[in-house]
C-alpha positions, 0 to 999 in steps of 0.5 A: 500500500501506497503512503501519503509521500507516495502519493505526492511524489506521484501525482503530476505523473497521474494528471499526465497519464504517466503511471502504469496501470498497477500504478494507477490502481494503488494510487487510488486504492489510497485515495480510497482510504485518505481524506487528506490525499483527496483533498491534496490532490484535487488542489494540485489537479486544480494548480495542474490545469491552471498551469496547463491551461496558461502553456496552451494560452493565445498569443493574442493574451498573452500567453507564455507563447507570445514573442 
């Protein structure tokens, strides 16, 4: 079984789809069981799509893209 650690080490490789599918699986038979690894990952995926989001803004905004 996964620990708290674990979890964090791992998280950026599981928003990206880069964990295999045991991986996958202990990762979130932890969840399953942690509030606090919930609750810590659902605010890193949101850091994780806001940052996502900011490398994929128009130029016309001004987005990382812009020259």
């Amino acid at each position: 079984m996964w620990t708290c650690s674990d979890i964090q080490q791992r998280s950026a490789a599981y928003f990206a789809n880069g964990l295999d599918a045991h991986e996958s699986q202990q990762l979130e038979s932890h969840l399953a069981q942690c509030a606090a690894c919930r609750l810590d990952l659902s605010e890193a995926y949101s850091a994780f799509r806001l940052a996502s989001a900011a490398f994929n803004a128009p130029d016309a905004v001004g987005g990382l893209n812009a020259a």
